[in-house]
Structures are given as structure tokens and as C-alpha cells.
C-alpha positions in Angstrom: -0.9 -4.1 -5.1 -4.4 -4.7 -3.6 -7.4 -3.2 -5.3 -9.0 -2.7 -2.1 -6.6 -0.1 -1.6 -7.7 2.0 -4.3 -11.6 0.5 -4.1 -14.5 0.9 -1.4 -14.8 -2.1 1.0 -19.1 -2.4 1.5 -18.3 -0.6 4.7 -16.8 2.1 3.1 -19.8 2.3 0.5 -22.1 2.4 3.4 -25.3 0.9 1.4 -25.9 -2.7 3.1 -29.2 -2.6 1.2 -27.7 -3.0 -2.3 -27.0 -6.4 -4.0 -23.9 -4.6 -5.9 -21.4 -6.0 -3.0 -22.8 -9.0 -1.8 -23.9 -10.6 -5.2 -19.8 -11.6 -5.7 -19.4 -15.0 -4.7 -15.7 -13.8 -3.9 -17.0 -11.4 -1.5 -15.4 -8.6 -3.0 -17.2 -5.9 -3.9 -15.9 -5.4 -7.6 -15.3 -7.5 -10.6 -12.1 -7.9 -12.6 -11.2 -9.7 -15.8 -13.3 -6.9 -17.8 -12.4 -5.3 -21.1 -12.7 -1.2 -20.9 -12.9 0.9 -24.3 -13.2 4.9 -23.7 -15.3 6.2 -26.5 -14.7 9.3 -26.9 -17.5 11.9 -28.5 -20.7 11.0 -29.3 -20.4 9.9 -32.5 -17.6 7.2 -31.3 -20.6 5.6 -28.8 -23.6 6.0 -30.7 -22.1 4.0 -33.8 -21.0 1.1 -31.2 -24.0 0.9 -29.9 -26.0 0.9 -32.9 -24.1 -2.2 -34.0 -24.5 -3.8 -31.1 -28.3 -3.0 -30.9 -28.3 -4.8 -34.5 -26.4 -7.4 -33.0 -29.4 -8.9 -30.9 -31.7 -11.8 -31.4 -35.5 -12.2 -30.6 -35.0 -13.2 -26.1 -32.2 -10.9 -25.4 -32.2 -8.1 -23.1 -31.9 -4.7 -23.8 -32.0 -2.1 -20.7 -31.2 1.3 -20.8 -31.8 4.3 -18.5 -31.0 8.1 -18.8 -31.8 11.9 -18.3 -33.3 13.0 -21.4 -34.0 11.1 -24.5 -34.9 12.4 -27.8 -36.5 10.0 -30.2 -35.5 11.6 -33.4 -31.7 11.9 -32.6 -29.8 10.1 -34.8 -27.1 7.8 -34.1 -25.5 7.9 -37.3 -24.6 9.5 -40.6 -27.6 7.5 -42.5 -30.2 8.9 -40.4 -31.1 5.8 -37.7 -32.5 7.7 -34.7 -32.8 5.9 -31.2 -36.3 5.2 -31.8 -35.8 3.4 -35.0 -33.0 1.8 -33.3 -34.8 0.5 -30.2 -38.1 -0.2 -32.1 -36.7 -2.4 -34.1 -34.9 -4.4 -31.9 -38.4 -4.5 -30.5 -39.9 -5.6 -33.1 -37.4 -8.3 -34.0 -38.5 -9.8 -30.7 -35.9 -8.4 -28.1 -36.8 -7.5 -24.9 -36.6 -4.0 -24.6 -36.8 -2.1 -20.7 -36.2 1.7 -19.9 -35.9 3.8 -17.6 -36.0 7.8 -18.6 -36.5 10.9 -16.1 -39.7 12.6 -16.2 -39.1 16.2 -16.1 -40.9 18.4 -13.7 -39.3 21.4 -14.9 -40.2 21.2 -18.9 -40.8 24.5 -18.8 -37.0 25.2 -18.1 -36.1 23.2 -21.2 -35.5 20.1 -19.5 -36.9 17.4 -20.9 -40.1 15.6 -19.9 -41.9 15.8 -23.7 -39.1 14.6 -25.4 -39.1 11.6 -22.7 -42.7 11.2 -23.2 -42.9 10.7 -26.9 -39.7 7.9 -26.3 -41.5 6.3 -24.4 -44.6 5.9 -26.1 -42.7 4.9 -29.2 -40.6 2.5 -27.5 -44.2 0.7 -25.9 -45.9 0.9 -29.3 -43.3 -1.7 -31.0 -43.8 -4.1 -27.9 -41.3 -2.7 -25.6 -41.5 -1.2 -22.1 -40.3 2.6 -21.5 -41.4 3.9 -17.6 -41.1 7.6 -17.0 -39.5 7.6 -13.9 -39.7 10.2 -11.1 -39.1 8.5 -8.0 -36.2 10.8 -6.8 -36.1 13.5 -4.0 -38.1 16.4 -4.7 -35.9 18.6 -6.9 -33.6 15.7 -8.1 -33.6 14.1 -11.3 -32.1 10.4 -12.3 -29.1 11.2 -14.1 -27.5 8.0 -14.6 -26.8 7.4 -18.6 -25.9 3.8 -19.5 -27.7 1.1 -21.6 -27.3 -3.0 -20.6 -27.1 -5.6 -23.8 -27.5 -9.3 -22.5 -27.6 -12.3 -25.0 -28.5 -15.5 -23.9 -26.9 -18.3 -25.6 -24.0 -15.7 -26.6 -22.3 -14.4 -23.5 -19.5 -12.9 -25.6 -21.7 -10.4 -27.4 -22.7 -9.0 -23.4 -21.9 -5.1 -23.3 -22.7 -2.3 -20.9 -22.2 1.8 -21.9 -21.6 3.4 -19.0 -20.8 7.6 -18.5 -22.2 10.4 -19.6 -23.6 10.7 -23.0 -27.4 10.8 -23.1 -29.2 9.6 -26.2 -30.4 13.1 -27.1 -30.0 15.8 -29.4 -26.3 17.9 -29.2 -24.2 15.0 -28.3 -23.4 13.1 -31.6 -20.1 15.1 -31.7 -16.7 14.2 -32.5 -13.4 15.7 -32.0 -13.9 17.9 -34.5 -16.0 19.1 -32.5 -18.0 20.8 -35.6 -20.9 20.4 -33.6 -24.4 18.1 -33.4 -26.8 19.2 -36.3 -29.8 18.2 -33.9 -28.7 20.8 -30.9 -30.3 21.7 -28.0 -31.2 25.4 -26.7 -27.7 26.3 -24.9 -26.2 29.9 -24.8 -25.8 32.0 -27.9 -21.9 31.6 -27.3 -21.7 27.9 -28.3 -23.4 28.9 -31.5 -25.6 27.4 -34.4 -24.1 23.9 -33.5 -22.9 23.3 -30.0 -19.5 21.4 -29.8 -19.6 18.9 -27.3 -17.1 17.3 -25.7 -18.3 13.6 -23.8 -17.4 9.9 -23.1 -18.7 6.5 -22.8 -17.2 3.7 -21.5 -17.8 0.1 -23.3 -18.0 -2.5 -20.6 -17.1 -6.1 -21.9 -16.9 -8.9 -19.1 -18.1 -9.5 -15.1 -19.2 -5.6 -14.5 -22.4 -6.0 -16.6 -23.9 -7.7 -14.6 -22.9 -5.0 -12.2 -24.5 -2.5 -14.6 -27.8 -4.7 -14.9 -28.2 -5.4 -11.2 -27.8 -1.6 -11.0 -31.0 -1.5 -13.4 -33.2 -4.0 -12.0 -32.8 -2.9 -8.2 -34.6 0.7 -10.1 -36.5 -1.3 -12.1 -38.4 -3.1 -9.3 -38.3 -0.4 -7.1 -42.4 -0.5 -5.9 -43.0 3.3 -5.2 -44.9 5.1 -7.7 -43.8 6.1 -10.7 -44.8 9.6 -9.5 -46.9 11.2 -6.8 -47.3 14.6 -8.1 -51.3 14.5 -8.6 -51.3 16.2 -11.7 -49.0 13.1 -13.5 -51.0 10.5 -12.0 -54.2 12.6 -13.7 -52.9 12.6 -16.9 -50.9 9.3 -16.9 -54.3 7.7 -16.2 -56.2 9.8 -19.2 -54.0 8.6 -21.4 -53.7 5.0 -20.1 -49.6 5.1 -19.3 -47.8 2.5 -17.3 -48.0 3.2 -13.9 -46.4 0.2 -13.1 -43.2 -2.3 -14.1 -43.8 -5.4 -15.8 -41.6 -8.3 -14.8 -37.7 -8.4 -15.9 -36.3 -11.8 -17.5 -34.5 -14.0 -14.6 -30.8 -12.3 -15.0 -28.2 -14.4 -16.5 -24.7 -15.9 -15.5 -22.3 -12.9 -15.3 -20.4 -12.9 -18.4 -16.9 -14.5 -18.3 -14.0 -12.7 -17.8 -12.2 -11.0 -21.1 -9.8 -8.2 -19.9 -7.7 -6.9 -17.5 -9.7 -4.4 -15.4 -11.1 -4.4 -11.8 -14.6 -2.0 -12.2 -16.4 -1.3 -8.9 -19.2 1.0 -9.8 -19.8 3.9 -7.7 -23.6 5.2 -7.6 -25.5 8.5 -5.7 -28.9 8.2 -4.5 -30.2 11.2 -2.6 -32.1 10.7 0.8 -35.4 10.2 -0.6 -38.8 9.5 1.5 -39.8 7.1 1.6 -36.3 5.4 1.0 -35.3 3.8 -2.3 -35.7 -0.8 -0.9 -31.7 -0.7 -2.1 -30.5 2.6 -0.7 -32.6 3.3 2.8 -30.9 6.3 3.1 -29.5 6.8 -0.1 -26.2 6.3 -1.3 -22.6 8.2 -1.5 -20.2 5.9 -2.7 -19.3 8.4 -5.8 -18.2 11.0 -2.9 -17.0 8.1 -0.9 -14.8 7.1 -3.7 -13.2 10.5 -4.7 -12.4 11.4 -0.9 -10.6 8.1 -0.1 -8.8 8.1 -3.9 -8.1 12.2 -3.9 -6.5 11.7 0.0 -3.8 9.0 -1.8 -2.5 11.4 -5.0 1.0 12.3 -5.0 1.5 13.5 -8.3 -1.4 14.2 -10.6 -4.8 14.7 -10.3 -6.7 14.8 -14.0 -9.9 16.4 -14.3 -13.0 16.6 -17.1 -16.1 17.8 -15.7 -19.0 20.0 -16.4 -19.5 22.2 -13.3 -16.4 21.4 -10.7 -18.6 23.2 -8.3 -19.0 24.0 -4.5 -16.3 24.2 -2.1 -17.2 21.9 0.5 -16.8 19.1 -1.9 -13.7 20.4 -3.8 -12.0 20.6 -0.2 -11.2 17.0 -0.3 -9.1 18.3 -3.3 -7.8 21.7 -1.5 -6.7 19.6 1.1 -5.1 17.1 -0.5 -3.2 19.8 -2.8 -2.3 21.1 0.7 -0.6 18.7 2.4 1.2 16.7 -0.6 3.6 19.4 -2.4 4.2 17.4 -5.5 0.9 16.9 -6.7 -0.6 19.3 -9.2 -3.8 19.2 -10.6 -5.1 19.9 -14.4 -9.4 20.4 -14.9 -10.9 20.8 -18.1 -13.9 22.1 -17.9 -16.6 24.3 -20.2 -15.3 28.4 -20.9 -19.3 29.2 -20.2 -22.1 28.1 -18.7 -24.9 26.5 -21.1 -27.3 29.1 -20.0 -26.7 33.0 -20.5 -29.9 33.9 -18.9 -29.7 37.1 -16.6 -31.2 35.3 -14.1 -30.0 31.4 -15.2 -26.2 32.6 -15.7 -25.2 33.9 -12.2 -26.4 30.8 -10.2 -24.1 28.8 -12.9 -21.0 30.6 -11.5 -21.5 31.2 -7.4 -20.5 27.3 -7.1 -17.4 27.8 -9.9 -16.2 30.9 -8.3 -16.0 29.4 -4.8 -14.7 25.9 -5.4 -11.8 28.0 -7.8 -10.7 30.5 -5.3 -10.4 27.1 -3.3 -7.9 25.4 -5.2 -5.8 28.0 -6.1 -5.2 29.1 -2.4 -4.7 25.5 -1.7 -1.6 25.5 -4.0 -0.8 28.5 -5.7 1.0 27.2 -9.6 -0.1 23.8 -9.1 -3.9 24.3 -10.3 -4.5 25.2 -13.6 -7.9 25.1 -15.2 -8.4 25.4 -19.2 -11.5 25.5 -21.4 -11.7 23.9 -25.1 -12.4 25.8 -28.2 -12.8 23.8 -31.6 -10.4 24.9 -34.6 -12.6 27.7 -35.5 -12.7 29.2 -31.7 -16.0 28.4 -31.2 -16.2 27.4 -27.2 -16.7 23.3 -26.4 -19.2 22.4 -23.9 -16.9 19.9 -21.8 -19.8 17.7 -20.3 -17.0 15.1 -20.1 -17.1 13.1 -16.0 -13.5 12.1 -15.7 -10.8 11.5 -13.1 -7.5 10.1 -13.1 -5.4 9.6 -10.7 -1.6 8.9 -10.9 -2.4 7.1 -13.7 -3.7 4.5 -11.5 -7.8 4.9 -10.8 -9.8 6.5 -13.4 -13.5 6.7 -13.3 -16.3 7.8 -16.0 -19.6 8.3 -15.6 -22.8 10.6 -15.4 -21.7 12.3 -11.9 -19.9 15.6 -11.9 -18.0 17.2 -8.9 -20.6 19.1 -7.6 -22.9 18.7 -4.7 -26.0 17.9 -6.8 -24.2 14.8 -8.2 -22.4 14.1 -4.7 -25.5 13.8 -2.8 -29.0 14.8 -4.4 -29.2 13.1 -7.7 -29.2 9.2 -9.2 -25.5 8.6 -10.5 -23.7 6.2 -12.1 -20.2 5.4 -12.6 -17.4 3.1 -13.2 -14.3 3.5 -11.0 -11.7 1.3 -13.3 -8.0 0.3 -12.0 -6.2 -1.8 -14.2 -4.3 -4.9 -13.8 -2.3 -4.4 -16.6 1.2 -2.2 -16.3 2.2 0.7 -18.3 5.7 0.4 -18.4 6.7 3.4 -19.7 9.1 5.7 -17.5 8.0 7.4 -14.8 6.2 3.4 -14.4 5.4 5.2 -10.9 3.8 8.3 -9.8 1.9 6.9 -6.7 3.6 7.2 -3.3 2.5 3.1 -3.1 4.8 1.9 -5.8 1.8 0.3 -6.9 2.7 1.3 -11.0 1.0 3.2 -13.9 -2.1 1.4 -15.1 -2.7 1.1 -18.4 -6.1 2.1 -18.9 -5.8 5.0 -16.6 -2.7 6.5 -18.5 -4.2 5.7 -21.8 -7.6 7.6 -21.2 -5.4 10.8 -20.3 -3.1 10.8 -22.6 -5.7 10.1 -25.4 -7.6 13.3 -23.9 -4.9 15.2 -23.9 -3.4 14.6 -27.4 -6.5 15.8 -28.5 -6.7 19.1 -26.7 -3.2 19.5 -27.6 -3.3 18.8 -31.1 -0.5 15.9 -30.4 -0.1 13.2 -32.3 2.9 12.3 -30.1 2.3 12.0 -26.4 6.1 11.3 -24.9 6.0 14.6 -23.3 2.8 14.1 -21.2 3.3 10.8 -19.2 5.6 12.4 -17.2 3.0 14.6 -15.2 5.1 17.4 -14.4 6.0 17.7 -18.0 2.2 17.4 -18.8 1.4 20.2 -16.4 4.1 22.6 -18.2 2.7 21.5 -21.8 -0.8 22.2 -21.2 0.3 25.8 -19.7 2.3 26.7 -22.7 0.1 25.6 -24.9 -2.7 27.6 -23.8 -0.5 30.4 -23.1 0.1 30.1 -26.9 -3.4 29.7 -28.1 -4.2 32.8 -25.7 -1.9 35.2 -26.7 -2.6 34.4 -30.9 -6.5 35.9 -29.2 -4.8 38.6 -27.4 -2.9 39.3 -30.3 -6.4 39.5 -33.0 -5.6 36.3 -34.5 -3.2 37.6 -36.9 -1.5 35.0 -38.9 -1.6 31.4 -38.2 -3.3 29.8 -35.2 -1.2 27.8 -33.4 -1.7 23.9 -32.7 -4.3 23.2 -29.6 -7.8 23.8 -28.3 -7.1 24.9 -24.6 -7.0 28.1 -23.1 -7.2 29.5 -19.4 -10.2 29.7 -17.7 -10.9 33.2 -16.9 -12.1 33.0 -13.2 -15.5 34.9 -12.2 -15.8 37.4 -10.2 -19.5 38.1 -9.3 -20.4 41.1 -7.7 -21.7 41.1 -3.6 -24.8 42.5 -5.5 -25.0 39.6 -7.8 -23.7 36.8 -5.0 -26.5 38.0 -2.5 -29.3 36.9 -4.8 -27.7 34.4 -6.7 -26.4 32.2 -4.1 -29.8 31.1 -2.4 -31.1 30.0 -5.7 -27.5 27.7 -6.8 -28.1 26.2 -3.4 -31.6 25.4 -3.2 -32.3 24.8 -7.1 -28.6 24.5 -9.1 -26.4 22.7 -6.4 -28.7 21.1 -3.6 -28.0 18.8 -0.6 -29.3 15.4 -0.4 -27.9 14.3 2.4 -29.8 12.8 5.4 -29.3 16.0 7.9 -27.2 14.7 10.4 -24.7 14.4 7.6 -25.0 18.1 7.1 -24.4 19.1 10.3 -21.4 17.1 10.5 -20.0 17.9 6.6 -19.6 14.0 5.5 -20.8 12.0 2.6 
């Protein structure tokens, strides 16, 4: 097999202003020999990465970036919240850089206060926090993943890439009893929001991926911000306005596994242009359209939104002209707003992108939500896709056009070297072979929505497709039933499609396209539907 048939060539990527493809010696633009661990839930990534963060040494680097950050969440049962975490490792002498999203909707309970106060914490023990708003207007940087270099020690080098920001509701696990710390969501998820997420921990060449990723943001000269009132205040209360410099990157780490990451980015078409994406940057969609065109058998889907049917079509179609593949999603029962106004927008994109797939391929689309033992609904904020058990990414992007074209992303598209040899060893129409990380990450996902603790019945994916449907049918019809006696093993059950009114559709639709779901592609793209 050649990985370049599963991965993006630079032309394919279409950003010749990024180091991320010609910084290979090799010339090709990914990395293999790294060691991949899925953590799943919160709680899985935050204890890894409070370990590792106790880990470092006065001169090593620690760089992270994400949506929201809450200083008080903790990352562990004893109480150590990511300020203590990161101050300390300040204060021990490490050299501490990030990069968090400055709201400009706070008011909407996003999350520009809570970034604030990180940040000023974070500079107070001697590190270096910017709040970062260069983005399109509208957008927000998204990308969730934290960069641990140690010079001297090359072993110890680790990058957390995905989806999990370091912020209240997300130290979960698969209990999924819910985050003490939650954030407002709708009254349906209850007192404690369950939360279903992954991270991926990065050992080998791709961190230096990662960190190139971070410093190309990092020394990024536009302002931090142009809206006038931020640059008023900023200067009131004497903020960094500008980056200080970044240690000279180290040797990439030396290979320790058997994976070949390429990572997979969106930058929207900002003005003036980011110095390493002109014109921004598609290679998430770029990715997903060349990898969904070669399934044959099984598509596997986590996501949050799986929104928008121009950029499910590549899935529609696909599903259209290949018979035998299916495709399983998993994504949240509700949205995580039940506002009267808030909730509609949430479901114009579902809706459309639904009706999609299904007409695509009538019984080979089925879409399930989680509930936790009690019934209490998950929030699946989960970014995953498998593909015939061969390509798998994880990341912060979700399939939606926000994350596809409009907003920073960050992902980690994975094909392992390594063989699963268990039967069917082939599902792609390549002969190219089960991978073993790929097959692993869905099976481990699915023995826990299944309550499995044996997973022979789900490699084969036509067998998988028939044990999720009966065991939601199950779980649904214990519901149906009023819950009478015990409840039977499992956490999935049917999504119930919406059906918004043409009432409800004619106001709702201009606001999920201009605020929910927006385009940030250059317009010629547009006009001509390509990413």
C-alpha cells in the first residue's frame, strides 16, 4: 500500500504557504514511525496530561492553544485545575506559550472572560497566554491541542491533539456521570452534562508537526485584534498586544510507533490573509472528499453537528454509487441550546444533511444518540472518522461548513502501518488491509456504546451495522415500553429526525447560515461548490 493513496499530496492540500509539507526532508508531506493512544473522555486526557506537565524541567516548551479555557477546571480528582497546572510549570522555569480565542460573543456564553482571567494567570507566573482573535469576522480558532518539548529528553516529546478543550463540562468519563464544573447547556442534559470526547496522544515525528502548526500562529504579525473597543481596553489594562519570541524548535523526535499522521487544518479566507494560509486552508474538507470517494464498506462517524448538505454530499454520493458501503454516525440526541430562538438554527443544518443521506441509501444510514445508564442524553462532542478500518482522523473539526471552511481546525488524519489481522483483514476495495489503530479506535467506541466487553461481532462491518440497530431498537422499545423491568445493555438509541416547520425554516435558516454554519471560502469557491 502507499500512504499517499489515502493522504493529501501538497497539491492536494493546496496551501504552498505552509511549512507543514515542505519541512520533511523526505518530501513527503506526513510523518510515520509515531505512537497513537486514543484517550477517550476527558478524564482519560486531562490525567495524561497532568503527568506529563509534571514531567517538565526548567527550558522545556510547553505550547498549547484552544477555544475556551477555564482556569478553575480541574484536571483531576485532587483538585489541580489548569491554572495550577500551567503555573507551576511556569514557575518551575518552563517555558510556557498559548494561544486561546477571544470571544466576541461573551454575551452568548462563549467564552472570552473565562479566556481572559487564563491568561492573566498564566502571564503572572512568568508565562505568555495571547488572546487571539485574528480569524475572519464571525470565526473563532477552534483548534484544541497542547505541544510538550523537552530538550535533552526527546523521549518524553508529546502532542494532544482533538477535541477536548481545557474547560469546564469535559472531565467526563464513560460513565458518563457528568463534569461537576458544567457549563450552561440545555435543561435536557441536566445538573451534570455527560460528555462524550477524545484526545489523541502524539508520541514521535508528528510533534513537531503539531508545534510548527503553533508557531506559524504564534508568529503570525497581524494584530492580536482590531476591533477598537479590545485594543481600548487591552491598552488600559496593559495586555500583550504582541508575541514574544519562541525558543529555536528542536530536532523532530525520533520515531517510536507505527503510524503515518498527516495533519489536516481549516483556516477561513481571512483579510488580510493568515503569512501561512494566503487564502486560507481546506485540507480537512480536502481530506474527507478524497478518503469518503474510496469507502467500500464502512463509514464510522462521531461528531457534534454532521451538518449542511452541500458538505455531507461527498458522503450522499459516495453511499450512492458504492452499494456495499453503509454508514453508522453518533452524534448528540439534542442540541446544547434549547433556546426558542437558539434551538431552531441548531437543527435547519441537521435536518437537511439527514434527509440527504437517507435518500442517498435508504437502510444503509443509521444515526443513534447516547444516553448514560440512567437515560440522561450524552453530548457527543466526539470528531471522528473511520474509514474501512483503514484512515481514522481526530480532531477539533466537525462535519459542518463552519469547520470545513470558516474556522481554525486541527486534526490528525492517522493510517497505520501496522495490520489487523483479524478476518475480514479487508474491507477496502484496494486490498490495502485493516489498520490497527483505525479498527481499534472503533471498536473501542463501540464496545462502549454497546455495553460489550467482547467485540467479535463488530469487525465485520455488516455485522456491526446490524448490532448497533438491534441494540438501539432494544434500548428504544424498554422507553416505548415505560421502562418497566430491567434496562437492557447499551447507550444508543435512534436519532429522531427533525422536522421543522416552513414557518420555523423561513426564519431560521438565514440565521444557521450567516451565524451557526457560515462560508469561509474565497467566493469563487462558492460559486463553483469546492473546498
Amino acid at each position: 500500500m502507499s500512504v499517499a493513496d489515502w493522504f493529501l499530496t501538497p497539491a492536494e492540500r493546496g496551501n504552498p504557504a505552509t511549512r507543514l509539507d515542505s519541512r520533511h526532508p523526505d518530501g513527503q508531506p506526513w510523518t510515520s514511525g509515531n505512537e497513537v493512544v486514543p484517550l477517550v473522555h476527558g478524564a482519560a486526557y486531562f490525567d495524561r496530561l497532568l503527568r506529563s506537565l509534571a514531567e517538565m524541567r526548567p527550558g522545556d516548551l510547553a505550547m498549547f492553544t484552544d477555544w475556551r479555557g477555564d482556569p478553575d477546571q480541574r484536571l483531576d480528582e485532587h483538585g489541580v485545575d489548569v491554572t495550577t497546572a500551567l503555573c507551576d510549570a511556569a514557575a518551575r522555569g518552563v517555558v510556557v506559550k498559548g494561544l486561546v480565542w477571544r470571544s466576541h460573543l461573551d454575551k452568548l456564553s462563549f467564552s472570552e472572560q473565562q479566556n481572559r482571567h487564563l491568561g492573566e494567570e498564566i502571564e503572572a507566573a512568568g508565562g505568555e497566554c495571547l488572546l487571539d482573535m485574528r480569524v475572519r469576522p464571525g470565526a473563532s480558532h477552534h483548534q484544541k491541542f497542547v505541544v510538550l518539548r523537552h530538550p535533552g529528553r526527546p523521549e518524553l516529546d508529546v502532542a494532544f491533539v482533538g477535541g477536548i478543550d481545557l474547560c469546564h463540562s469535559r472531565r467526563d468519563d464513560a460513565r458518563h456521570a457528568g463534569d461537576p464544573q458544567k457549563q450552561p447547556m440545555a435543561a435536557i442534559y441536566g445538573e451534570r452534562p455527560p460528555w462524550h470526547d477524545i484526545q489523541l496522544m502524539v508520541h514521535g515525528p508528528a510533534v513537531a508537526d503539531v508545534e510548527t502548526t503553533f508557531r506559524e500562529r504564534w508568529e503570525d504579525p497581524a494584530p492580536l485584534s482590531r476591533n477598537p473597543v479590545n485594543v481600548l481596553s487591552e491598552r488600559l489594562r496593559h495586555d500583550a498586544r504582541t508575541a514574544g519570541p519562541l525558543p529555536a524548535q528542536q530536532p523532530d523526535p525520533a520515531p517510536r510507533g507505527s503510524a503515518n499522521i498527516q495533519l489536516i487544518r481549516t483556516y477561513g479566507n481571512r483579510h488580510p490573509g493568515y503569512p501561512f494560509a494566503p487564502d486560507g486552508e481546506r485540507s480537512v474538507a480536502r481530506a474527507y472528499t478524497k478518503v469518503i470517494g474510496r469507502a467500500e464498506r464502512l463509514i464510522y462517524v462521531e461528531d457534534q453537528y454532521l451538518w449542511n448538505a452541500e458538505v455531507v454530499a461527498r458522503f450522499a454520493e459516495a453511499l450512492r454509487s458504492t452499494p456495499s458501503l453503509h454508514l453508522i454516525a453518533v452524534i448528540p440526541h439534542y442540541p446544547d441550546q434549547d433556546g426558542k430562538m437558539s434551538m431552531p438554527p441548531n437543527l435547519v443544518g441537521r435536518q437537511a444533511a439527514l434527509n440527504s443521506l437517507y435518500a442517498a441509501a435508504p437502510g444503509r444510514v443509521a444515526v443513534y444518540g447516547v444516553e448514560n445508564p440512567a437515560g440522561t442524553p450524552v453530548y457527543v462532542h466526539a470528531k471522528v472518522c473511520v474509514v474501512d478500518d483503514v484512515w481514522a482522523s481526530v480532531g477539533s473539526d466537525n462535519i459542518n461548513r463552519r469547520s470545513w471552511t470558516h474556522d481554525s481546525e486541527l486534526a490528525c488524519a492517522v493510517v497505520d502501518e501496522a495490520l489487523d489481522v483479524r478476518e475480514p483483514q479487508v474491507l477496502d476495495r484496494f486490498g490495502h488491509g485493516a489498520r490497527r489503530f483505525a479498527r481499534e479506535l472503533r471498536l473501542e467506541l463501540a464496545r462502549e456504546h454497546l455495553d460489550l466487553d467482547d467485540d467479535t461481532t463488530l469487525i465485520d462491518p455488516a455485522r456491526a451495522f446490524e448490532a448497533f440497530a438491534t441494540s438501539a431498537a432494544r434500548l428504544q422499545a424498554w422507553h416505548d415500553g415505560g421502562a418497566v423491568g430491567q434496562r437492557p445493555p447499551g447507550r444508543l438509541r435512534p436519532y429522531e429526525r427533525p422536522h421543522l416547520s416552513r414557518r420555523t425554516l423561513a426564519w431560521a435558516t438565514p440565521l444557521y447560515r450567516i451565524v451557526y454554519d457560515p462560508d469561509g471560502r474565497p467566493l469563487r469557491m462558492r460559486y463553483s461548490h469546492r473546498f
